[in-house]
PAMARBA-407381 format. One record per residue (C-alpha): residue in one letter; x, y, z. Coordinates in nm, 2 decimals. Each point is the difference from the previous one (the first is absolute). Example, Ala and Ser with C-alpha at 12.3 -4.5 7.8 and 13.67 -1.06 7.14 Angstrom:
% residues 2
   rest        u        v        w
      A     1.23    -0.45     0.78
      S     0.14     0.34    -0.07
% end
This chain:
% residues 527
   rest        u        v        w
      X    14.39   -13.82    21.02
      X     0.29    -0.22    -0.11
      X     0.29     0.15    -0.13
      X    -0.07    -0.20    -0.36
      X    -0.35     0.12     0.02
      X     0.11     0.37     0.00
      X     0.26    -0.08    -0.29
      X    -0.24    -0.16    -0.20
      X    -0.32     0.27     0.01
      X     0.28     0.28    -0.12
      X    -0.05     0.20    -0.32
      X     0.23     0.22    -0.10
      X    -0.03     0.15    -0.33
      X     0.12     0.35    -0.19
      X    -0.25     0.22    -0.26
      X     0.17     0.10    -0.31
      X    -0.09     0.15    -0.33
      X     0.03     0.32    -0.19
      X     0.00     0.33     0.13
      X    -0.41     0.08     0.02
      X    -0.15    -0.31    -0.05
      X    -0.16    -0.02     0.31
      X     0.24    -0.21     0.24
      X    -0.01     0.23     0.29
      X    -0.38     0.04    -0.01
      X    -0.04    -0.35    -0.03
      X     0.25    -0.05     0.33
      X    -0.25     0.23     0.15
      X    -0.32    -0.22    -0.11
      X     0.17    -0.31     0.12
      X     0.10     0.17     0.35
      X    -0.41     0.12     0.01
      X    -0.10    -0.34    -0.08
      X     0.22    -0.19     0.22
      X    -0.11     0.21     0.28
      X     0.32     0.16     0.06
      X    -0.17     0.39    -0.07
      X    -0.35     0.14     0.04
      X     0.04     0.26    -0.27
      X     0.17    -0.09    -0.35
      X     0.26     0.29    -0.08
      X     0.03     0.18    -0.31
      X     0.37     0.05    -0.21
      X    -0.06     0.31    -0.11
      X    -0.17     0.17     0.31
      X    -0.15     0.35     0.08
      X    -0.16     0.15     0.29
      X    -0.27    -0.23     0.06
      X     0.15    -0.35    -0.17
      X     0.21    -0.19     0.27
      X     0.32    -0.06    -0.13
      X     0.13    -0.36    -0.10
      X     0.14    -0.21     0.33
      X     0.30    -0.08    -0.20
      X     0.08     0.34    -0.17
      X     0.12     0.11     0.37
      X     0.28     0.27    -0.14
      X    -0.11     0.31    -0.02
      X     0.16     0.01    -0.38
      X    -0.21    -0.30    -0.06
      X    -0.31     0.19     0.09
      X     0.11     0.35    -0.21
      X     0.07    -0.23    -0.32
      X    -0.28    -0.28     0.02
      X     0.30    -0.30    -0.05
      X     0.19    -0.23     0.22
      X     0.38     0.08     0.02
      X     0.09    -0.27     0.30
      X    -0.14    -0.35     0.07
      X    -0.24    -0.02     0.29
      X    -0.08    -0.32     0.19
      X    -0.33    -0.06     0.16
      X    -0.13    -0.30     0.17
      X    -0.35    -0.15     0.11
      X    -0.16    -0.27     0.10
      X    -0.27    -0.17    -0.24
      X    -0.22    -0.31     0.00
      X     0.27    -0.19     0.23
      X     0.34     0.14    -0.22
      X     0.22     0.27     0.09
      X     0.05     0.21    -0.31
      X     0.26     0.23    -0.04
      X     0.00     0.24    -0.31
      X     0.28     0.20    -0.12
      X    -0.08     0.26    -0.23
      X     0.24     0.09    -0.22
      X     0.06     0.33    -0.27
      X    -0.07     0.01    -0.28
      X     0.22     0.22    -0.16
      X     0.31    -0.10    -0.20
      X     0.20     0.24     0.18
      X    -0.07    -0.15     0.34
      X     0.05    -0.37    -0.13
      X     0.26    -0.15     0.19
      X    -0.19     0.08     0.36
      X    -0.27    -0.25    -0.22
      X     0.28    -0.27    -0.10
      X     0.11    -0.02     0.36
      X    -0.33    -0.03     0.15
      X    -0.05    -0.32    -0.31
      X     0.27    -0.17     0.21
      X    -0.24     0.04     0.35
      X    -0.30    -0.17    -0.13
      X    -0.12    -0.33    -0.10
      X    -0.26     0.11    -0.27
      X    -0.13     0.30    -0.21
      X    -0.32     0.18    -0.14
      X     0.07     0.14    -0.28
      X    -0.25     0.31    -0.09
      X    -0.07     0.05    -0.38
      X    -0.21     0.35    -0.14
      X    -0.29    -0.19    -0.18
      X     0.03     0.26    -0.25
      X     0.37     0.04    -0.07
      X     0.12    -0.39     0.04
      X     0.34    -0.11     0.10
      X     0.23     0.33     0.04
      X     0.41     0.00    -0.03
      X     0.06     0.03     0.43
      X    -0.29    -0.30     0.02
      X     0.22    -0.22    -0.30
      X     0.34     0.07     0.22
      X    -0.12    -0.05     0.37
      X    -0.21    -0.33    -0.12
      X     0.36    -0.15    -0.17
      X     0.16     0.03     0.38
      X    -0.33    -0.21     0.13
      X     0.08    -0.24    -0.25
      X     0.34    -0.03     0.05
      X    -0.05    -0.07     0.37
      X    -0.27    -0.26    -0.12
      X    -0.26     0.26     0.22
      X    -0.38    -0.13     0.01
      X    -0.18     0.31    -0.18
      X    -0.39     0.08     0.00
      X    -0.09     0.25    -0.27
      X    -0.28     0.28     0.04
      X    -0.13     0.15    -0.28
      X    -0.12     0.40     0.17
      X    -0.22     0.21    -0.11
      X    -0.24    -0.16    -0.25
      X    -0.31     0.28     0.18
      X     0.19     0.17    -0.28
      X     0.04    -0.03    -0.40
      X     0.22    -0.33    -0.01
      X     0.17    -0.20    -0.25
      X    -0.16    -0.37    -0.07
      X     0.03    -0.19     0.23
      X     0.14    -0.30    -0.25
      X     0.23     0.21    -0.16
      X     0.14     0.11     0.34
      X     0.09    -0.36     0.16
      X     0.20    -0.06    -0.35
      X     0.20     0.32     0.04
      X     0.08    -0.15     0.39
      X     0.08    -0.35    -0.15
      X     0.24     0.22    -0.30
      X     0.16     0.27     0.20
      X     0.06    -0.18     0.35
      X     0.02    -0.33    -0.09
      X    -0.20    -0.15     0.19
      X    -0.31    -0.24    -0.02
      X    -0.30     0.11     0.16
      X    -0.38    -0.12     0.11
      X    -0.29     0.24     0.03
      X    -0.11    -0.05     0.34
      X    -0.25     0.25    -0.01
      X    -0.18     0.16    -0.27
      X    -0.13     0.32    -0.06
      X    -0.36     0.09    -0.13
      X     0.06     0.31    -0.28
      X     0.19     0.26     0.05
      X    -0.03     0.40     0.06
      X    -0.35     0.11     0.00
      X    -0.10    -0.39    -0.11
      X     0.18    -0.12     0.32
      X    -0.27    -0.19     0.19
      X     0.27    -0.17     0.25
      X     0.25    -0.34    -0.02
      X    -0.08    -0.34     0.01
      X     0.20    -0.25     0.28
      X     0.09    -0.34    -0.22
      X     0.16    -0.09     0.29
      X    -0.25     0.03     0.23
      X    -0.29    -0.03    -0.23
      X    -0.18     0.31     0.07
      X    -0.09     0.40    -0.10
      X     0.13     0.31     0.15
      X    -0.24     0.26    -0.19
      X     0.10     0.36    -0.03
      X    -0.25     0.28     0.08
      X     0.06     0.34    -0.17
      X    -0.19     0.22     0.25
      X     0.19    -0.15     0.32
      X     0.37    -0.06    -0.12
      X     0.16    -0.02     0.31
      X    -0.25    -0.25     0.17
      X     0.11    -0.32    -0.02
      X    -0.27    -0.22    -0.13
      X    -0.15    -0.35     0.13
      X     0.16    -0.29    -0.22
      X    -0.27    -0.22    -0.18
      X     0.06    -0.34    -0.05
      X    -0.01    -0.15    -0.33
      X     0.15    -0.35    -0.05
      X    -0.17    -0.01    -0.35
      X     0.02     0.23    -0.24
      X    -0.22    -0.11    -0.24
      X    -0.28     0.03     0.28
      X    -0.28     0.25    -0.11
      X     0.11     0.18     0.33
      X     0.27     0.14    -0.19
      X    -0.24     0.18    -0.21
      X    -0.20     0.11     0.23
      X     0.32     0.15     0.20
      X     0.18     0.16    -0.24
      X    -0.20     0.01    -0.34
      X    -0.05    -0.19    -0.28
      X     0.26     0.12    -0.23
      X     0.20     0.05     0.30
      X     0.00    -0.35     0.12
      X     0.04    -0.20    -0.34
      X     0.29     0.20    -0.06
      X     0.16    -0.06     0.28
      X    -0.12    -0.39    -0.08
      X     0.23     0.01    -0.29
      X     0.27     0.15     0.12
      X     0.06    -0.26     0.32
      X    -0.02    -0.26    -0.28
      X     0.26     0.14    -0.15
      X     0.21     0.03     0.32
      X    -0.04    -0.37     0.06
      X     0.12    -0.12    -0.35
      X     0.27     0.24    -0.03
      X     0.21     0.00     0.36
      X     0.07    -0.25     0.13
      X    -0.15    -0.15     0.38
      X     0.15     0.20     0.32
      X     0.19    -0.24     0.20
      X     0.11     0.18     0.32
      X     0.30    -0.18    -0.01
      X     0.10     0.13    -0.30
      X    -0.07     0.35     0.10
      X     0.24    -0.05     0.27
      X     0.28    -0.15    -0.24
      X    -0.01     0.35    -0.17
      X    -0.16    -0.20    -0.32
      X    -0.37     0.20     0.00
      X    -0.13     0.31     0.09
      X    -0.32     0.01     0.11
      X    -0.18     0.33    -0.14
      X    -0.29     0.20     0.19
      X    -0.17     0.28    -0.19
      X    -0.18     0.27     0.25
      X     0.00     0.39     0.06
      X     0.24     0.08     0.30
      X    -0.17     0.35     0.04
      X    -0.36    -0.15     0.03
      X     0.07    -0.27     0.18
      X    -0.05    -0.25    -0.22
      X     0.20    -0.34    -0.08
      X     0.20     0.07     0.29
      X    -0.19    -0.28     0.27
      X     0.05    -0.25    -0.23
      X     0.36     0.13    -0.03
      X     0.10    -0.07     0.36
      X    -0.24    -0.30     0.07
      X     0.17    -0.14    -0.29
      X     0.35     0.11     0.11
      X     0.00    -0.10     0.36
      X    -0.14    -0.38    -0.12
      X     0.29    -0.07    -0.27
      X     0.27     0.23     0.05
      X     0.31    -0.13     0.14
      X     0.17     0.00     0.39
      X     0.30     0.14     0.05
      X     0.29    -0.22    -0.24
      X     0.36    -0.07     0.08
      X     0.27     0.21    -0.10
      X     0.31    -0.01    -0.08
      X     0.34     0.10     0.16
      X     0.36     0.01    -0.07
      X     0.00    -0.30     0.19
      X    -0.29    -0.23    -0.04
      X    -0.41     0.04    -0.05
      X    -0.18     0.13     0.34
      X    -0.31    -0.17    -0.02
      X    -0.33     0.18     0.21
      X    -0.09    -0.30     0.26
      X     0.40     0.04     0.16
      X     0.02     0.10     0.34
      X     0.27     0.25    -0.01
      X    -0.08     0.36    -0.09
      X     0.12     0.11    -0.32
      X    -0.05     0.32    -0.20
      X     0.13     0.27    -0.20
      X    -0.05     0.36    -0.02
      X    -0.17     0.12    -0.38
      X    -0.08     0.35     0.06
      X     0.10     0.31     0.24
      X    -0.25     0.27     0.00
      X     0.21     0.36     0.19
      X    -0.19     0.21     0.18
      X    -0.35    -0.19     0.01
      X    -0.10     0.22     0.31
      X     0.13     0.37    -0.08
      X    -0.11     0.07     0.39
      X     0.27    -0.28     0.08
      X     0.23     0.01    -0.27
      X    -0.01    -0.41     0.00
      X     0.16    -0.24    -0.22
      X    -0.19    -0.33    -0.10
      X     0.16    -0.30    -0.16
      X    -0.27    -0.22    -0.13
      X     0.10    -0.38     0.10
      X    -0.15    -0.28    -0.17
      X    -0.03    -0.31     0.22
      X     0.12    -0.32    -0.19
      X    -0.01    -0.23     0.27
      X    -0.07    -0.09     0.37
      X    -0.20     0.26     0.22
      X     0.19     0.35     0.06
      X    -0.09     0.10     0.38
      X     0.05     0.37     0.10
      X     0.24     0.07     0.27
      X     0.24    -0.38    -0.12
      X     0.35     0.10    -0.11
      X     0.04    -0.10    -0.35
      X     0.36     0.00    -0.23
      X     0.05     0.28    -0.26
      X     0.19    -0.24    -0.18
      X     0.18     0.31    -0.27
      X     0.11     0.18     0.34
      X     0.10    -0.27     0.20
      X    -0.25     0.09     0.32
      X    -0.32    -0.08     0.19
      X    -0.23     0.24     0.05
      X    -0.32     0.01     0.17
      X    -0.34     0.18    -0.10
      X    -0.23     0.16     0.25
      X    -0.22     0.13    -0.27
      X    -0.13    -0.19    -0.33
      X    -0.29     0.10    -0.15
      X    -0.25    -0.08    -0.21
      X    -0.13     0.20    -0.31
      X    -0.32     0.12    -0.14
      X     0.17     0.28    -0.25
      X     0.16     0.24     0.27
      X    -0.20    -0.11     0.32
      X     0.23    -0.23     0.13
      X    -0.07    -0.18     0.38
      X     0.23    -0.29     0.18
      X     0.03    -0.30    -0.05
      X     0.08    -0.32     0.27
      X     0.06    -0.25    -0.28
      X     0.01    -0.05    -0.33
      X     0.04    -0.29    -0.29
      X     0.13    -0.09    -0.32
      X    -0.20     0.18    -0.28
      X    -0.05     0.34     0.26
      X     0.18     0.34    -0.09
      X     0.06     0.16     0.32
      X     0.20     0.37     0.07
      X     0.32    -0.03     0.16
      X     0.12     0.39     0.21
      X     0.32     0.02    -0.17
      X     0.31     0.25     0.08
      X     0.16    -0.09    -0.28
      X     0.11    -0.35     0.07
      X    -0.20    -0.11    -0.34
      X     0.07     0.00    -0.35
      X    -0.24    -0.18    -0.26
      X     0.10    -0.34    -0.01
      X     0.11    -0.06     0.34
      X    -0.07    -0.31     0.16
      X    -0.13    -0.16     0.35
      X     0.02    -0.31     0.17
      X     0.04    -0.14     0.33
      X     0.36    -0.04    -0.09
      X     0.05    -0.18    -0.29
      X     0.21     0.17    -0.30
      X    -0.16     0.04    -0.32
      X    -0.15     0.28    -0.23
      X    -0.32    -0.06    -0.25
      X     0.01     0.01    -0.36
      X    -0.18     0.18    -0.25
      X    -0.02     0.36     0.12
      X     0.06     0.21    -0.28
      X     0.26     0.29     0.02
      X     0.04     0.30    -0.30
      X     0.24     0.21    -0.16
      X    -0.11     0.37     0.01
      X    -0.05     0.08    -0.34
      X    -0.08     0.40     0.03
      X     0.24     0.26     0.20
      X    -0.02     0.32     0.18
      X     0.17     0.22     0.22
      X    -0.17     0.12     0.29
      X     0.05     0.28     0.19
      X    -0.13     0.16     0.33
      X    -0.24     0.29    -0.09
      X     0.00     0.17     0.39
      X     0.38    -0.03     0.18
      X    -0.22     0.08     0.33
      X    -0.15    -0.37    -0.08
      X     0.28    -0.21    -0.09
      X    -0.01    -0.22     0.34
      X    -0.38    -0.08    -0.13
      X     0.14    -0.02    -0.37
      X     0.24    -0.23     0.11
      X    -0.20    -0.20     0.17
      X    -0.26    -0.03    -0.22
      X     0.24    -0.12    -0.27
      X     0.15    -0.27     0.20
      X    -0.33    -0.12     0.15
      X    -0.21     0.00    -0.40
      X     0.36    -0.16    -0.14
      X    -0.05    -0.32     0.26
      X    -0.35    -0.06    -0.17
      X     0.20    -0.18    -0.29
      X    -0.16     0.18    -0.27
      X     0.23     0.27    -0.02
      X     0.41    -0.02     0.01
      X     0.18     0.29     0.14
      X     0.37     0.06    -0.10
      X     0.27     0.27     0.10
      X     0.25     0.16    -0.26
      X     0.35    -0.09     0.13
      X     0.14     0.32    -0.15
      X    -0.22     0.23     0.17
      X    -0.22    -0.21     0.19
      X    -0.36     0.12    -0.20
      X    -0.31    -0.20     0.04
      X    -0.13    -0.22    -0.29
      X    -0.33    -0.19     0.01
      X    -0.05    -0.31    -0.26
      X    -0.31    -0.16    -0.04
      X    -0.20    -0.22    -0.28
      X    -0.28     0.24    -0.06
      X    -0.02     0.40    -0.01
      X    -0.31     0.05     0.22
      X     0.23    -0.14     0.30
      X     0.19     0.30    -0.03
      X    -0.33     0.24     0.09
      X    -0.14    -0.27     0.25
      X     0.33     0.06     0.17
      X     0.01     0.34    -0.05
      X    -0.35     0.02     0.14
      X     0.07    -0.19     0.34
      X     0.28     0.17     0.07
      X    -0.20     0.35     0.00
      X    -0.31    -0.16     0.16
      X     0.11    -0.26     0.22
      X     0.32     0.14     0.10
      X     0.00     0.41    -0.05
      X     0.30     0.02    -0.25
      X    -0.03     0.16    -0.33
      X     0.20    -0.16    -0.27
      X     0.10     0.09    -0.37
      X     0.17    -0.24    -0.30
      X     0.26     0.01    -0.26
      X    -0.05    -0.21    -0.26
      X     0.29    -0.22    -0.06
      X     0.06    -0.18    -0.34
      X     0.15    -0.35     0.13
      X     0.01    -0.38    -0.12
      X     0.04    -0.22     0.26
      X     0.10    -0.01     0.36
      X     0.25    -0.33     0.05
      X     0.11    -0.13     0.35
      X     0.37    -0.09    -0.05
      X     0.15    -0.28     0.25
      X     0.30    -0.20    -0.09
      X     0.36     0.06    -0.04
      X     0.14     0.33     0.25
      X     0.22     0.09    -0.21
      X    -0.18     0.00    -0.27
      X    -0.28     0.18     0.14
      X     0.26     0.28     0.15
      X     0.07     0.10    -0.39
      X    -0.32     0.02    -0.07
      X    -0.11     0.23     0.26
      X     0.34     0.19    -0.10
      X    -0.06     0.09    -0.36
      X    -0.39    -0.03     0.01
      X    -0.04     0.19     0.29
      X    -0.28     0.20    -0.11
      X    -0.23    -0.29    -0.11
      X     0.11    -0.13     0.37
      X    -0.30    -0.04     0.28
      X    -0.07    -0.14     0.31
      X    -0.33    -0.20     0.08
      X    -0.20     0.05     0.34
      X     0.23    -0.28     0.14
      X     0.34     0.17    -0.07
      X     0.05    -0.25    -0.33
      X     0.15     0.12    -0.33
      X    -0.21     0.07    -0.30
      X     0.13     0.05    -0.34
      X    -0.29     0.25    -0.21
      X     0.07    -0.06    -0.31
      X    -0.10     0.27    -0.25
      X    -0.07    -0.21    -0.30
      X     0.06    -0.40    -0.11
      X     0.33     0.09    -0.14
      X     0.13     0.13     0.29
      X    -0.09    -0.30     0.17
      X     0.13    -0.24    -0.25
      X     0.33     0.18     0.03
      X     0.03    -0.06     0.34
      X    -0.15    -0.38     0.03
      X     0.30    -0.03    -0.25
      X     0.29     0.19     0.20
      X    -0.09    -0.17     0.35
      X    -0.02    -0.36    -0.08
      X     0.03    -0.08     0.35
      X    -0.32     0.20     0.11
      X    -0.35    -0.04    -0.03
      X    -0.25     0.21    -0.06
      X    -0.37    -0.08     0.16
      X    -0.28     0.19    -0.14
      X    -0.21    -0.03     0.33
      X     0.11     0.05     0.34
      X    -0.05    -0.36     0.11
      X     0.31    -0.21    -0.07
      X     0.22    -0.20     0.19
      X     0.39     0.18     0.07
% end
């Protein structure tokens, strides 16, 4: 196949929503459906439910929600689709920003009975922002559900954004008969007794027909009559290329649980969703169709493999075709290095790779050569834009539990810390550890990992704090500082100084007394 081919029948996409509205079961469905798995997993799982492919952590399985982004990839109907599912949770939302930057679309997952929710309002301004393609589902409507009207005008409200009904749904809860394919003029009909078989689709490219009646009832059908009617008058007609411009959202209404709505979900997706874009760089926009390999690293997941204690930078290819076993540039460290070993992903099954192309997310064995962010070419100098970095926000101290452990505890620390959703800092006075994150529930996920994944017991000290500031600029300047705030003094994981200040005033104070330093409240800047 030619290299433009392969470019062109990528989909990359990321599922977000709010925590519980169904976005890892539905990554399941679509995995089932695409052929990818045999046996649909389950989110919150017991003895006899498989567990969901992309919950692979073992704290993912205890707690029924996603805490890190997986990537899976399949082929269907001609496209290669790669999904990255992303968490939910508020506390885990930067590993969800980051992964925004990796993908050229998004389905957005929305609780038919709850509407838009605050983490779906904040991750859906980021799409728009990047001018992202998204496709909206509307999950769950087996159950009691909001109408169905009253719904698309809280999506048009809350997320600004214009949408078209692509599907429709028949009822709701008990009254839920199935969903009707206006894009495909046909019927997908939902049977009670058999929830998890998925039904033959009818087709239907009249609605008014008496087969309607006959299908799904009388009251049932003229219903449904009126409300297309009102679909038609009231959004406007769904031009792909729109859709693709980030000016519509196409809106799908279905049960991920039962099956239902999610085949015309991914027929749908895999017809108008877009091929890997360009991006841009410090330097200039890398567009897809260029020979040369470019790509940057978005994610590093530690200790994927407990058995192996492996490292796993997630690349995203950007351009030309990366070939294992080719030396590439590590543009931030000045090298080439060579890779024996990229994988592939379906949650935590990995296997390796020969090639892959723009729009793939492949594992990169990593000894600590990666940081999120970092780039590779086949020599050319430049770093891509737009991947988000955050100032932790909440502090602890940390503390070995077990002094018999604290090679594991160490190790642990330093290998969770690289993931990028944790900072680690050191006291210059005494040299204690301090964690600083965006969320609380980091702090037990890391606590967690470290007892499970590595064998070292851990305890914290809560520590009142405002912000943690890089300082660069002026040595003298920064000499004093460290002099008579010595005890707000701390050193990152790369050796650089970090002011923590202990309020807004203390800051304030000291923006004011060192002119000639600045103060970064993230840990990417420029010296």
């Amino acid at each position: 196949m030619k290299y433009q081919e392969e470019v062109n029948r990528r989909r990359t996409f990321a599922i977000v929503s709010h925590p519980d509205a169904g976005k890892t079961t539905l990554t399941e469905k679509l995995l089932l459906f695409g052929g990818a798995i045999h046996v649909a997993g389950a989110v919150k799982s017991n003895k006899i439910k498989k567990t969901a492919t992309s919950d692979f952590m073992e704290i993912e399985r205890q707690r029924g929600i996603s805490v890190s982004t997986s990537v899976m990839g399949f082929d269907y109907k001609g496209c290669r689709v790669n999904i990255l599912d992303t968490p939910g949770h508020e506390d885990f939302a930067e590993d969800t920003y980051r992964t925004l930057s990796a993908v050229d679309s998004a389905i957005v997952v929305i609780d038919a009975a709850k509407g838009v929710e605050r983490q779906t309002e904040k991750l859906v301004k980021v799409c728009r922002m990047r001018n992202t393609p998204i496709i909206v589902f509307i999950n769950k409507l087996d159950r009691d559900s909001r109408d169905s009207f009253e719904l698309l005008e809280e999506l048009e409200q809350k997320l600004q954004i214009s949408v078209r009904p692509l599907t429709w749904n028949i009822g709701s809860g008990r009254a839920f008969k199935g969903v009707y394919n206006l894009w495909e003029k046909n019927i997908n009909l939902f049977d009670g007794a058999a929830k998890y078989t998925i039904e033959d689709t009818i087709e239907l490219s009249d609605v008014k027909s008496e087969e309607l009646d006959k299908i799904i009832g009388n009251d049932a059908a003229q219903n449904l009559r009126d409300e297309l009617e009102l679909v038609e008058g009231i959004f406007p007609v769904f031009e792909v290329e729109d859709y693709l411009e980030a000016m519509i959202s196409p809106v799908f209404f279905g049960s991920a649980l039962n099956n239902f709505g999610i085949r015309e979900l991914l027929d749908t997706f895999v017809k108008i969703a877009p091929h890997p874009r360009p991006m841009l760089t410090s330097t200039r926009t890398v567009n897809p169709y260029e020979d040369k390999l470019s790509g940057f690293v978005f994610k590093i997941h530690a200790n994927m493999d407990p058995n192996h204690r492996d490292r796993i930078a997630f690349l995203k290819i950007c351009s030309g075709k990366f070939e294992r076993n080719t030396n590439y540039f590590h543009v931030r460290n000045d090298r080439t290095l060579k890779f024996s070993n990229p994988t592939s992903f379906m949650g935590d099954r990995k296997s390796i790779v020969e090639e892959a192309f723009p729009g793939d997310v492949i594992g990169l064995h990593d000894t600590g050569n990666f940081i999120i962010g970092d780039t590779l070419t086949e020599g050319e100098k430049m770093q891509f834009k737009g991947i988000p970095s955050f100032s932790p926000e909440i502090f602890r101290y940390i503390e070995n539990n077990n002094p018999l452990k604290s090679k594991q505890f160490f190790k642990g620390l330093e290998h969770l810390m690289d993931e990028g959703v944790a900072q680690l800092f050191t006291k210059v006075t005494n040299g204690r550890k301090i964690i600083g994150t965006v969320g609380a529930l980091q702090f037990e996920v890391i606590q967690y990992r470290l007892e499970h994944e590595y064998g070292a017991w851990s305890k914290y000290e809560h520590l009142e704090m405002y912000k943690a500031c890089w300082v660069s600029g002026d040595y003298t300047e920064m000499a004093d500082l460290k002099l008579r705030k010595e005890q707000y003094m701390c050193t990152d994981k790369l050796g650089r100084l970090v002011f923590m200040a202990d309020s807004n005033y203390a800051l304030q104070m000291a923006i004011e007394k060192y002119p000639k330093l600045k103060f970064h409240f993230t840990s990417e800047f420029e010296e």
